[in-house]
Structure formats: C-alpha cells, structure tokens
CHARMM-style PDB file with segment names, atoms N, HN, CA, C and O in Angstrom:
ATOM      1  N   UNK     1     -20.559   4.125 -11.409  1.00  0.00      PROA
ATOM      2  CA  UNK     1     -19.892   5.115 -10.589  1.00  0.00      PROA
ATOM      3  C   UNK     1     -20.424   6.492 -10.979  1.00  0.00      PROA
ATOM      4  O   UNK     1     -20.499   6.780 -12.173  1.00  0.00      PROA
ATOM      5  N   UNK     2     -20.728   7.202 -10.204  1.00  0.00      PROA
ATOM      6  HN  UNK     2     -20.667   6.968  -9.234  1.00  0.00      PROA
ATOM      7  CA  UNK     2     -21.133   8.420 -10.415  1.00  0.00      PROA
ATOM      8  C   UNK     2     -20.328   9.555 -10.621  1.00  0.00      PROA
ATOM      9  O   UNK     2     -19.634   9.621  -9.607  1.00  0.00      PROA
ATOM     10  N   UNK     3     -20.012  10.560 -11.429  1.00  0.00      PROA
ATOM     11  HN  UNK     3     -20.576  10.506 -12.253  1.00  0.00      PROA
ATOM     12  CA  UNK     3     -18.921  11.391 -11.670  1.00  0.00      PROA
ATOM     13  C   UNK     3     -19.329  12.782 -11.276  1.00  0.00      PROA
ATOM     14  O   UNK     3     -20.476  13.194 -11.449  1.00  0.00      PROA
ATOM     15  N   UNK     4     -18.417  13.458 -10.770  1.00  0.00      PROA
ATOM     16  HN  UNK     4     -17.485  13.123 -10.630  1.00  0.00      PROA
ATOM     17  CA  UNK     4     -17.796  14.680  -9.784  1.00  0.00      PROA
ATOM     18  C   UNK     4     -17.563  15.615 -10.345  1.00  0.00      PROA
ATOM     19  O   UNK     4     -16.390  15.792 -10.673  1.00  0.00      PROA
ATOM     20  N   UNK     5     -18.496  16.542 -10.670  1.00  0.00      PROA
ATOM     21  HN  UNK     5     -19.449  16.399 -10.403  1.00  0.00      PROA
ATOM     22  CA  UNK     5     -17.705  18.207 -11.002  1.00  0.00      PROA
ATOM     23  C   UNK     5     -17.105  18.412 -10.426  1.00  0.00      PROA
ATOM     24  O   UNK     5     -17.075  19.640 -10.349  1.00  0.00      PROA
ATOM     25  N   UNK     6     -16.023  17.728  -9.428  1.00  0.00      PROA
ATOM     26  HN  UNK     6     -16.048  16.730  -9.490  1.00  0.00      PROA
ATOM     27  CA  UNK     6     -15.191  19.078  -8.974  1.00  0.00      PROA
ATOM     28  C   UNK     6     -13.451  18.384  -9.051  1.00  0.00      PROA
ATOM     29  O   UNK     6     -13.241  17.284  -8.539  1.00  0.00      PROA
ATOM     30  N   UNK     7     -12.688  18.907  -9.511  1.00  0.00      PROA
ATOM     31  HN  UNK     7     -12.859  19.800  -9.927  1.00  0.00      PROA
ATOM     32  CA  UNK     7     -11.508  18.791 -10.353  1.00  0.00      PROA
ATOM     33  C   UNK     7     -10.530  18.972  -8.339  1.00  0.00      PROA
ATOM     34  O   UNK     7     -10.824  19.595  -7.319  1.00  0.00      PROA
ATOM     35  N   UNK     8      -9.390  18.042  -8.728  1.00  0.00      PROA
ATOM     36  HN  UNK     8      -9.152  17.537  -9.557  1.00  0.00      PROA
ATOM     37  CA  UNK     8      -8.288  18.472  -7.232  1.00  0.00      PROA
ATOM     38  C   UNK     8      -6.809  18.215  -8.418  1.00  0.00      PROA
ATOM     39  O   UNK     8      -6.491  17.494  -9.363  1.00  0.00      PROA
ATOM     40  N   UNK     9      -6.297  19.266  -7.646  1.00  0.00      PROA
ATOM     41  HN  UNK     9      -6.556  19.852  -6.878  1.00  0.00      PROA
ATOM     42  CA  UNK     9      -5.375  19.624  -8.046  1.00  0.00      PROA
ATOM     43  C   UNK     9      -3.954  19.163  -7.688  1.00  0.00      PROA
ATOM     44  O   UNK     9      -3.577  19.494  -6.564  1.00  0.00      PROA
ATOM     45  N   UNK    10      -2.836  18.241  -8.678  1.00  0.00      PROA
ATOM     46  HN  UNK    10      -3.142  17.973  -9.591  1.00  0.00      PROA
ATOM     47  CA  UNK    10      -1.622  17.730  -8.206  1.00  0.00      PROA
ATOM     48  C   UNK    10      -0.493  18.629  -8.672  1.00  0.00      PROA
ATOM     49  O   UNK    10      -0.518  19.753  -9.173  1.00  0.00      PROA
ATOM     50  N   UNK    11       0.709  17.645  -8.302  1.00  0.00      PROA
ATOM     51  HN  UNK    11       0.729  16.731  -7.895  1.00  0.00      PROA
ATOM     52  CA  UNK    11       1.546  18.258  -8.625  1.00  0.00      PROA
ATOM     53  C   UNK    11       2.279  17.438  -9.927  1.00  0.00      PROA
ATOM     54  O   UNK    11       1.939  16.260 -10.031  1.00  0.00      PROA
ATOM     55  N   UNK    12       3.178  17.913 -10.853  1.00  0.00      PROA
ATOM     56  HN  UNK    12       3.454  18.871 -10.768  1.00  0.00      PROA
ATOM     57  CA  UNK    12       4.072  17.496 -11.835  1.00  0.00      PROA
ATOM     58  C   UNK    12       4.171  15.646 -11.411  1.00  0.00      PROA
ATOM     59  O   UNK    12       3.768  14.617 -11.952  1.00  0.00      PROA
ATOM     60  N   UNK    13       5.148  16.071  -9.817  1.00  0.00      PROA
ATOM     61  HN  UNK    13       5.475  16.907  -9.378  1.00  0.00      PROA
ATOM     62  CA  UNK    13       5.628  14.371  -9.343  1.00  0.00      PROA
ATOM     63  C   UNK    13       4.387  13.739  -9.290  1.00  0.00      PROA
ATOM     64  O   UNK    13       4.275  12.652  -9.857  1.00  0.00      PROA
ATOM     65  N   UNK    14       3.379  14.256  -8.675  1.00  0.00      PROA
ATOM     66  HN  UNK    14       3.470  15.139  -8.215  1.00  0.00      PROA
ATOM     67  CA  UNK    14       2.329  13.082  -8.370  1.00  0.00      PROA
ATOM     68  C   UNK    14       1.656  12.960  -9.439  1.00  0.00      PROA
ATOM     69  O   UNK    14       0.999  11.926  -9.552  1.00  0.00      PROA
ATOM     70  N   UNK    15       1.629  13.585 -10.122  1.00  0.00      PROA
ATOM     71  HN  UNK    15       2.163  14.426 -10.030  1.00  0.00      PROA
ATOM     72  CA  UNK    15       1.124  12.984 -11.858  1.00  0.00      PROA
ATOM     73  C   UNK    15       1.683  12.179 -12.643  1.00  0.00      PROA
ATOM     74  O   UNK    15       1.116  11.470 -13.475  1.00  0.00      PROA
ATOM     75  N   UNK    16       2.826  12.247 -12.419  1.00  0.00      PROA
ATOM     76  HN  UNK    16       3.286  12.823 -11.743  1.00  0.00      PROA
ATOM     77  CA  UNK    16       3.617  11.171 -12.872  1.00  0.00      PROA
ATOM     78  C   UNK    16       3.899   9.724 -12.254  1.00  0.00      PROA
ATOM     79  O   UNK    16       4.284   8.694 -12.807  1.00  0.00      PROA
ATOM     80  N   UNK    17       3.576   9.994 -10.914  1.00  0.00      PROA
ATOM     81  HN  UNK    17       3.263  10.830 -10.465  1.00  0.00      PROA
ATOM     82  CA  UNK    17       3.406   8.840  -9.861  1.00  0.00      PROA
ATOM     83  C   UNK    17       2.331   8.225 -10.061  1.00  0.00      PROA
ATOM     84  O   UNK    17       2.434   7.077 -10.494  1.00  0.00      PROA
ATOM     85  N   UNK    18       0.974   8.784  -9.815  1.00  0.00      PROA
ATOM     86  HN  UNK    18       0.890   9.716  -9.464  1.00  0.00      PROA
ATOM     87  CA  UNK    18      -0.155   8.040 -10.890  1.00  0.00      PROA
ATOM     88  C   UNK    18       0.073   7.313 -12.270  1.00  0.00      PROA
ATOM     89  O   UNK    18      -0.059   6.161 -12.683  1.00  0.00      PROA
ATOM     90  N   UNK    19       0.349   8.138 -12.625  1.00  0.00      PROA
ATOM     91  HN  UNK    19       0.456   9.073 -12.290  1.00  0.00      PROA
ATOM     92  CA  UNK    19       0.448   7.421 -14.043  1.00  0.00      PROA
ATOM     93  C   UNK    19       1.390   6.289 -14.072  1.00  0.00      PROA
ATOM     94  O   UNK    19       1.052   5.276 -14.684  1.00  0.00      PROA
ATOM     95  N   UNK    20       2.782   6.354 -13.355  1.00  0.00      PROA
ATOM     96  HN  UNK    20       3.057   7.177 -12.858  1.00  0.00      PROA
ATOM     97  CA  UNK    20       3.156   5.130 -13.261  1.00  0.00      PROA
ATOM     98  C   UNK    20       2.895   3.520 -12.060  1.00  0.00      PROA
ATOM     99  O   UNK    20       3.490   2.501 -11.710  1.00  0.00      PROA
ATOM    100  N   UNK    21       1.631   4.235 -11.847  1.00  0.00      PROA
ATOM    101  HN  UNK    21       1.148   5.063 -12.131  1.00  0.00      PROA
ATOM    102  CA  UNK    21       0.996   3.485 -10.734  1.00  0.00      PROA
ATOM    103  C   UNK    21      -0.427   2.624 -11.617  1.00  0.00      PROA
ATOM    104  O   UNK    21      -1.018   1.568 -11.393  1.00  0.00      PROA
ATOM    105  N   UNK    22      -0.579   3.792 -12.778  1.00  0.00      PROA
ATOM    106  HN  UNK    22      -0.099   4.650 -12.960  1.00  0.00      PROA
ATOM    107  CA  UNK    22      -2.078   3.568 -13.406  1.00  0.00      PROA
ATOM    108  C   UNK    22      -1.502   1.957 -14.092  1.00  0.00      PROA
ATOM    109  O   UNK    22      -0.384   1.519 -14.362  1.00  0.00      PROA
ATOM    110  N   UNK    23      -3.041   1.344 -14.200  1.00  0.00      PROA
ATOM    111  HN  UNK    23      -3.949   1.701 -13.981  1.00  0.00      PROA
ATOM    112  CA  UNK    23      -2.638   0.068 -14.476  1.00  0.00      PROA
ATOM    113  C   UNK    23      -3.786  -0.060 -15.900  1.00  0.00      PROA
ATOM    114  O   UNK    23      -4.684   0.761 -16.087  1.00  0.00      PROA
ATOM    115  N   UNK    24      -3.541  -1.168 -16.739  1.00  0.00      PROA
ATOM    116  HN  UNK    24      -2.812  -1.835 -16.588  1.00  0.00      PROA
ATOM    117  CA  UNK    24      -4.464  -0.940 -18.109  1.00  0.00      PROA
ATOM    118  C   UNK    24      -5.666  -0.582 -17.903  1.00  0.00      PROA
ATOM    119  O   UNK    24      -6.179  -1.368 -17.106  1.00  0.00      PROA
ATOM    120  N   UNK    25      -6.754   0.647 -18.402  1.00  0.00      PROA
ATOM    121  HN  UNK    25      -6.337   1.286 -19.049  1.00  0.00      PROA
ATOM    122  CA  UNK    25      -8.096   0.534 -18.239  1.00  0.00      PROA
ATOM    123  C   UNK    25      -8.497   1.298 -16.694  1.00  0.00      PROA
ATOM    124  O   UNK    25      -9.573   1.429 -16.111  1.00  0.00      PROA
ATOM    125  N   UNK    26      -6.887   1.783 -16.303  1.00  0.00      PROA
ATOM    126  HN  UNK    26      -6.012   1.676 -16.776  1.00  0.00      PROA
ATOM    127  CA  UNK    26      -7.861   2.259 -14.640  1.00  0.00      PROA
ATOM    128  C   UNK    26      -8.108   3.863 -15.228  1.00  0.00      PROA
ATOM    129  O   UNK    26      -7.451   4.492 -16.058  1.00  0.00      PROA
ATOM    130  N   UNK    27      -9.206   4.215 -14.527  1.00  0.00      PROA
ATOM    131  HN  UNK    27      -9.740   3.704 -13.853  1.00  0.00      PROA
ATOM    132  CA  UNK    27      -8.938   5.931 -14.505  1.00  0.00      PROA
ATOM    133  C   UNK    27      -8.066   6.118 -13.229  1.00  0.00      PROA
ATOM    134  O   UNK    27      -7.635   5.226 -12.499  1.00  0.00      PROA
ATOM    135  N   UNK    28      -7.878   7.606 -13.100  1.00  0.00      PROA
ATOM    136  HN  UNK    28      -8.228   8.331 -13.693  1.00  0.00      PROA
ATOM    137  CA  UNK    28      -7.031   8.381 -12.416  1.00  0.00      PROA
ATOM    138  C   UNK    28      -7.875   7.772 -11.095  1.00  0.00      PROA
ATOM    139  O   UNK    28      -7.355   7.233 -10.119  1.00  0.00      PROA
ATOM    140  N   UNK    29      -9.353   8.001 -11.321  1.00  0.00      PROA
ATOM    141  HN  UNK    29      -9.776   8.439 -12.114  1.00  0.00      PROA
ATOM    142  CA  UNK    29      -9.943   7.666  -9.918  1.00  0.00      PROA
ATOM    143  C   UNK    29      -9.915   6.066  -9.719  1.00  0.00      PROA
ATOM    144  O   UNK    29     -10.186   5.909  -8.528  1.00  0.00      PROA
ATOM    145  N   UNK    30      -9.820   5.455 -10.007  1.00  0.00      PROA
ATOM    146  HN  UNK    30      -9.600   5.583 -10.974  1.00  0.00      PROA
ATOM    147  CA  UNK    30      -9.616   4.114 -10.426  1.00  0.00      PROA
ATOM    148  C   UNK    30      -8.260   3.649  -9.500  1.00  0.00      PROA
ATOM    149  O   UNK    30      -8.421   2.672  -8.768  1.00  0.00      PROA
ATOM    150  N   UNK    31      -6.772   4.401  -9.511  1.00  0.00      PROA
ATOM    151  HN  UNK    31      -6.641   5.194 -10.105  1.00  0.00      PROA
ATOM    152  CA  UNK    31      -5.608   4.189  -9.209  1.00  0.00      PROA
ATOM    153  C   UNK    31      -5.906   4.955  -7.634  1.00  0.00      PROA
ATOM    154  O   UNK    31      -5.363   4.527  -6.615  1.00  0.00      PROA
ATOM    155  N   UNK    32      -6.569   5.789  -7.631  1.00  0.00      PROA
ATOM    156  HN  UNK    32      -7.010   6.137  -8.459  1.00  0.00      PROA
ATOM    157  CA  UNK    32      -6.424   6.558  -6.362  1.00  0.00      PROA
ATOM    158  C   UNK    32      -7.068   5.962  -5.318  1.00  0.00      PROA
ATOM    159  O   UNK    32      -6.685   6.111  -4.158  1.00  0.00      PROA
ATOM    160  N   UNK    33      -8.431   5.005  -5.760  1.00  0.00      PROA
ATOM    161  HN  UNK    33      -8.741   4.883  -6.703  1.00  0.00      PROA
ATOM    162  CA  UNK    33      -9.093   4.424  -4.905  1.00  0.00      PROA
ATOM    163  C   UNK    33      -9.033   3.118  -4.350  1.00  0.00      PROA
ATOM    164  O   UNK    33      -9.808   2.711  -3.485  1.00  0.00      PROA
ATOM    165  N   UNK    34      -7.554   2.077  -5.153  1.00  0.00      PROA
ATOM    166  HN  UNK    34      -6.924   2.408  -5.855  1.00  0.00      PROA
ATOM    167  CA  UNK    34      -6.894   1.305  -5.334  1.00  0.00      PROA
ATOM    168  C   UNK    34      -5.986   1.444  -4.277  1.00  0.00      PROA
ATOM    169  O   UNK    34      -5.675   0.390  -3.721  1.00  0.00      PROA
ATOM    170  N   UNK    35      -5.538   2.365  -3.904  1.00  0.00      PROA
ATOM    171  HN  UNK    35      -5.791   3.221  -4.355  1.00  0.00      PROA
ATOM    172  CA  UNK    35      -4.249   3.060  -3.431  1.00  0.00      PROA
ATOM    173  C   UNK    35      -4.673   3.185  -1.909  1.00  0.00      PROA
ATOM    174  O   UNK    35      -4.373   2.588  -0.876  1.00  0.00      PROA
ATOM    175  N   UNK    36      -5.517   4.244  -2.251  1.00  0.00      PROA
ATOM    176  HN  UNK    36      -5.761   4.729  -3.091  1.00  0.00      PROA
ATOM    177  CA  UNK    36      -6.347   4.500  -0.709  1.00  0.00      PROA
ATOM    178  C   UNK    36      -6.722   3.038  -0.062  1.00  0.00      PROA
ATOM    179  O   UNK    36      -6.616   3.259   1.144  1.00  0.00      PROA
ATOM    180  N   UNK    37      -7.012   1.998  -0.180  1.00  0.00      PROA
ATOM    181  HN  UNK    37      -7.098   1.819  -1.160  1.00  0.00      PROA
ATOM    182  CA  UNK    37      -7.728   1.070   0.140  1.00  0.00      PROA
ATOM    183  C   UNK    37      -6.803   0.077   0.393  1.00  0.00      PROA
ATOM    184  O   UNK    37      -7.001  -0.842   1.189  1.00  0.00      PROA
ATOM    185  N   UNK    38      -5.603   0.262  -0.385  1.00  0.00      PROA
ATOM    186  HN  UNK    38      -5.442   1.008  -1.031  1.00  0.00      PROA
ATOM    187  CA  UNK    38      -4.362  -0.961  -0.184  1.00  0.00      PROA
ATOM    188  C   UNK    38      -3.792  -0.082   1.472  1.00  0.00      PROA
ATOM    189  O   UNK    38      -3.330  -0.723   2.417  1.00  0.00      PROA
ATOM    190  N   UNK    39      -3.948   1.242   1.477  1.00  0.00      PROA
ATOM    191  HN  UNK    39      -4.323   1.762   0.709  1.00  0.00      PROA
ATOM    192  CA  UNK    39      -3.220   1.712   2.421  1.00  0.00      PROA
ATOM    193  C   UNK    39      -4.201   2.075   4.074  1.00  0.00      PROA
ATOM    194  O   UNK    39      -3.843   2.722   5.058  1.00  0.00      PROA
ATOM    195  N   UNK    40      -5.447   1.373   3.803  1.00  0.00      PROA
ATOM    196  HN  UNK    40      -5.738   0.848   3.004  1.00  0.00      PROA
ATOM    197  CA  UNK    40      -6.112   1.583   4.874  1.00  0.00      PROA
ATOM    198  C   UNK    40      -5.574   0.456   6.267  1.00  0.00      PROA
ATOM    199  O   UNK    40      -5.305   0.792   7.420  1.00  0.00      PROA
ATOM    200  N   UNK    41      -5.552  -0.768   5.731  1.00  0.00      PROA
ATOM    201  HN  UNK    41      -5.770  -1.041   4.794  1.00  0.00      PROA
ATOM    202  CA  UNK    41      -5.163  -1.971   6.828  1.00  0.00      PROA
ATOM    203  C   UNK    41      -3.741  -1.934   6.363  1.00  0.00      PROA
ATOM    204  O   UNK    41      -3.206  -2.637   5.505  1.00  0.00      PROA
ATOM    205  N   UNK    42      -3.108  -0.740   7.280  1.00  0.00      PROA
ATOM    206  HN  UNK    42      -3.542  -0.170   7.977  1.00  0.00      PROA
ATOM    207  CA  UNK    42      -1.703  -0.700   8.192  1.00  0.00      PROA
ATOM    208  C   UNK    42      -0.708  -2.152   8.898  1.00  0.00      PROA
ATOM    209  O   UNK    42       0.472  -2.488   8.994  1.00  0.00      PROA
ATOM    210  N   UNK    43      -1.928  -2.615   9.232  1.00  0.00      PROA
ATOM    211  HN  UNK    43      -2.887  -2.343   9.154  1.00  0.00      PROA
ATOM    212  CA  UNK    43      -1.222  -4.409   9.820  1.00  0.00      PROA
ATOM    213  C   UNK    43      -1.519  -5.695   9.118  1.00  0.00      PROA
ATOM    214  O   UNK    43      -1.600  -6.877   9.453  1.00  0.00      PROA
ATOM    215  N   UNK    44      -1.692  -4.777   7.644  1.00  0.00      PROA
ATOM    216  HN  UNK    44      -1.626  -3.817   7.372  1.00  0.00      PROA
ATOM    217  CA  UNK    44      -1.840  -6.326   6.644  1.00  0.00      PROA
ATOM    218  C   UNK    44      -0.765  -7.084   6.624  1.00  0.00      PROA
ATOM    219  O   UNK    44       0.208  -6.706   5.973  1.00  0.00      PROA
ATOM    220  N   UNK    45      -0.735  -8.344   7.361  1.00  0.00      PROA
ATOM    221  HN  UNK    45      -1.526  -8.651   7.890  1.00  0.00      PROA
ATOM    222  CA  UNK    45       0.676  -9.026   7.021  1.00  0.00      PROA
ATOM    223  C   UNK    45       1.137  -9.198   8.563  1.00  0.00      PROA
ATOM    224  O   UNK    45       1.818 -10.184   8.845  1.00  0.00      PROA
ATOM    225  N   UNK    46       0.803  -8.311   9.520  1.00  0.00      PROA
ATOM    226  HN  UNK    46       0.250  -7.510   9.291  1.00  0.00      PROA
ATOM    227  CA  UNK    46       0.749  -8.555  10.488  1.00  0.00      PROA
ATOM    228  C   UNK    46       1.174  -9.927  11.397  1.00  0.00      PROA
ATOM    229  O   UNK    46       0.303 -10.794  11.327  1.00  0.00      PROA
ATOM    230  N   UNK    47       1.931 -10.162  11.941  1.00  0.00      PROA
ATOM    231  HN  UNK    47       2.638  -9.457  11.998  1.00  0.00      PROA
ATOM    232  CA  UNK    47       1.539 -11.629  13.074  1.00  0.00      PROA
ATOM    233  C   UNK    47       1.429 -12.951  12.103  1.00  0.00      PROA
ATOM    234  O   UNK    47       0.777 -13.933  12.456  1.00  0.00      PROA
ATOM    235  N   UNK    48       2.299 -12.872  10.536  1.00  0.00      PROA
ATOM    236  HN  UNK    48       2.829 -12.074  10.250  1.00  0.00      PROA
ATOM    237  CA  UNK    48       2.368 -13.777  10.149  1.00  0.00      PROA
ATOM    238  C   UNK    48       3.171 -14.879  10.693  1.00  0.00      PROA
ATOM    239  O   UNK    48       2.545 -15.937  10.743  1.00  0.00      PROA
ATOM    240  N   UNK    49       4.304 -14.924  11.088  1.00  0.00      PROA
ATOM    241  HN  UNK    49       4.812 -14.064  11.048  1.00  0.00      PROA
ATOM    242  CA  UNK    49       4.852 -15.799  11.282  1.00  0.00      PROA
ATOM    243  C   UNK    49       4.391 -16.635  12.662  1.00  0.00      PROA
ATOM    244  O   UNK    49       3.997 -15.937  13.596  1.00  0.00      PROA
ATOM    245  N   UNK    50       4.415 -17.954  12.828  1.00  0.00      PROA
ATOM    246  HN  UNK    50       4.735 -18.521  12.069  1.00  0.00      PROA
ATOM    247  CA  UNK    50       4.242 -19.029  13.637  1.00  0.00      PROA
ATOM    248  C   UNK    50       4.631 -18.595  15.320  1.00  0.00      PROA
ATOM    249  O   UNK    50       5.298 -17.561  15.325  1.00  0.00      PROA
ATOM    250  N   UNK    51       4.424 -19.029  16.435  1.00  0.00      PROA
ATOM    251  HN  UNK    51       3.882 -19.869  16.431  1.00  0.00      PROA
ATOM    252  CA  UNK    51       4.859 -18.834  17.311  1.00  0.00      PROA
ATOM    253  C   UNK    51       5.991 -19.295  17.867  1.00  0.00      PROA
ATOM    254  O   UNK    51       6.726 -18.643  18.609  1.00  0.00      PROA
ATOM    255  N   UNK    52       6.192 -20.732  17.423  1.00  0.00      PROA
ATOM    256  HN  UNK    52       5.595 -21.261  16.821  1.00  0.00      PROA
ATOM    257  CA  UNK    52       7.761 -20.726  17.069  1.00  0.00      PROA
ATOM    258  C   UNK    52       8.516 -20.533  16.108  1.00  0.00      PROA
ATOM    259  O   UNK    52       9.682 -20.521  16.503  1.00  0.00      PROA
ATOM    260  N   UNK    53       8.418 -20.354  14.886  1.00  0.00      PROA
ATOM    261  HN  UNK    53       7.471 -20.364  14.565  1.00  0.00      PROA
ATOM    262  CA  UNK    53       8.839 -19.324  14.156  1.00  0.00      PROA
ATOM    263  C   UNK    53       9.537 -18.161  15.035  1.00  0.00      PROA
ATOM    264  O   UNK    53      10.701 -17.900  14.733  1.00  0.00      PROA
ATOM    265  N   UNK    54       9.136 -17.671  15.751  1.00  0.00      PROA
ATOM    266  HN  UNK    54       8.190 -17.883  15.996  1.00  0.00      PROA
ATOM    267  CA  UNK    54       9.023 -16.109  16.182  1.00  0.00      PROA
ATOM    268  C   UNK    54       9.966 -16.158  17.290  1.00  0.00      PROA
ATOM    269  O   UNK    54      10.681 -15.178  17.502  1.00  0.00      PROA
ATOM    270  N   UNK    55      10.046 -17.286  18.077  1.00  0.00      PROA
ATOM    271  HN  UNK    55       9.465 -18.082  17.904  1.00  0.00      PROA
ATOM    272  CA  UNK    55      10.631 -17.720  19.181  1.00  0.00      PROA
ATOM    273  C   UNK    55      12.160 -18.473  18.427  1.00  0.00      PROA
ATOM    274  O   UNK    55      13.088 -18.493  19.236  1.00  0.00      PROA
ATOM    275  N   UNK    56      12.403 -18.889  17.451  1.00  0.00      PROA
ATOM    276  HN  UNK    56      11.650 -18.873  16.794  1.00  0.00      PROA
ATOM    277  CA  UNK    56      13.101 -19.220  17.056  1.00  0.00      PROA
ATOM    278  C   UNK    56      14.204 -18.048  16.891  1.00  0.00      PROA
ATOM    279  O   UNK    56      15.319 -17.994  17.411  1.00  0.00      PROA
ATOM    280  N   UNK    57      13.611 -17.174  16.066  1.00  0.00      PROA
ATOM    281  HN  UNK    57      12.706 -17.219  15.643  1.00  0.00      PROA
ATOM    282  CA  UNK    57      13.889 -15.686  15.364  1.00  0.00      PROA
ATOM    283  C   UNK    57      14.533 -15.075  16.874  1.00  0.00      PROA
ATOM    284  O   UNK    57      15.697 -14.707  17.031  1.00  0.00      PROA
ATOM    285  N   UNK    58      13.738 -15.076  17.641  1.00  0.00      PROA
ATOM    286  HN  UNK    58      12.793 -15.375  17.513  1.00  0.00      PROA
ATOM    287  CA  UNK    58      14.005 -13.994  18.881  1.00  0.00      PROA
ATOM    288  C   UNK    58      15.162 -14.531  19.178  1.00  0.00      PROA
ATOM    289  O   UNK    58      16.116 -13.830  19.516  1.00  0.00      PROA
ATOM    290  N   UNK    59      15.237 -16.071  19.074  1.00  0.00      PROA
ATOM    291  HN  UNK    59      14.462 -16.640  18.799  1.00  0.00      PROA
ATOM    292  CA  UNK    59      16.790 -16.923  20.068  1.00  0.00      PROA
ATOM    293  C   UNK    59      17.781 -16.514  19.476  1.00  0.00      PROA
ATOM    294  O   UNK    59      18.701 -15.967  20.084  1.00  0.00      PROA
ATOM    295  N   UNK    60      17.786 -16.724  17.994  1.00  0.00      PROA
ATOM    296  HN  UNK    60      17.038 -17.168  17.500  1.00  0.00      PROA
ATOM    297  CA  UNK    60      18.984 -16.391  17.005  1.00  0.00      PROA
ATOM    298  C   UNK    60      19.405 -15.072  17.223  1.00  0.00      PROA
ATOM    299  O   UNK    60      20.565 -14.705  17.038  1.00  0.00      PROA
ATOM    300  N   UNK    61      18.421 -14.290  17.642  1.00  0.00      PROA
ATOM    301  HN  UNK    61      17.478 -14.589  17.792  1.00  0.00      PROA
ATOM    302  CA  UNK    61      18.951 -12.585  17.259  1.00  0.00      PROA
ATOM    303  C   UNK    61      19.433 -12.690  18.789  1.00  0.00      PROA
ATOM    304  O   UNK    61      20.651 -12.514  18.807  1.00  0.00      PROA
ATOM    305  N   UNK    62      18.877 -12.933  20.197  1.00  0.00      PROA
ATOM    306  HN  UNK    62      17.887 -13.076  20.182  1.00  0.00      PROA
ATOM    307  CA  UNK    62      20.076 -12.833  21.144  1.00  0.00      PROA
ATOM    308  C   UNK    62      21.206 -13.275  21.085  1.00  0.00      PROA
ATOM    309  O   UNK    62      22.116 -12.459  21.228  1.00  0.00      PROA
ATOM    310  N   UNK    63      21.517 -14.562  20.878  1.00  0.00      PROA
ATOM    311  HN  UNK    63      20.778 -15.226  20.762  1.00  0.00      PROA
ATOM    312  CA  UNK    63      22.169 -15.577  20.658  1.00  0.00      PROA
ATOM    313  C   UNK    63      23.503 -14.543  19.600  1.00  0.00      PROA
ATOM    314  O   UNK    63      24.654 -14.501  20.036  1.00  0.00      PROA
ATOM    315  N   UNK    64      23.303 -14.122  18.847  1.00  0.00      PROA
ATOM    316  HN  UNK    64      22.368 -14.156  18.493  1.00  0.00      PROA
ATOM    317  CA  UNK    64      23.859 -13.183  18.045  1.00  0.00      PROA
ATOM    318  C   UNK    64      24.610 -11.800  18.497  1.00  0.00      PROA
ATOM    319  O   UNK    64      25.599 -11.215  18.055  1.00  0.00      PROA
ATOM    320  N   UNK    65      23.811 -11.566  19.444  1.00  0.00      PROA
ATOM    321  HN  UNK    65      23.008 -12.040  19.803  1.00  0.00      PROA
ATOM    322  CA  UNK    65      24.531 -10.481  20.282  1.00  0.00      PROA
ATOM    323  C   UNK    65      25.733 -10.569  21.157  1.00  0.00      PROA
ATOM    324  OT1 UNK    65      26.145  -9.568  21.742  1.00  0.00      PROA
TER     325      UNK     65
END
C-alpha cells in the first residue's frame, strides 16, 4: 500500500468510533476502507427470502389487519 502525505481531519466522536470499530492489526486506513466497502452494496441481503416465503409473509400481514 502506498502512503499519503496528506493528514484529514476528525472529530473527538469519530475517533473514538474508529477506534471502536478498529479491529487487531488494522490501521486507521485499514478500518476506513473496510467500512467504505461494507457500505458500498446498499442491497446486500436484498431479495433474500423465497417467493413463497414472501407470499406467505404478505398473507399473514393482511390477514392481520
């Protein structure tokens, strides 16, 4: 990995949020790029459940009303 003269600046909370995010052996850039990357695919998890599964789910929740 190649390293960056140039320093960004947090706050108190988010330093402390890192750090309790940092995991053994990560750097700061290490947790941030971890982070960024867990938070890119928005619809991870997405359209898990079955199609009846889902149809099941939908009956119960009218059915409920």
């Amino acid at each position: 990995m190649a390293t960056a003269d140039e320093q960004i600046r947090v706050s108190d909370s988010v330093k402390r949020e890192l750090d309790r995010r940092r995991r053994d052996g990560e750097s700061y850039n290490d947790v941030l790029q971890r982070l960024l990357e867990d938070d890119r695919d928005l619809l991870a998890g997405f359209g898990r459940w079955s199609d009846d599964h889902a149809d099941r789910v939908r009956a119960a929740r009218k059915q409920s009303r």
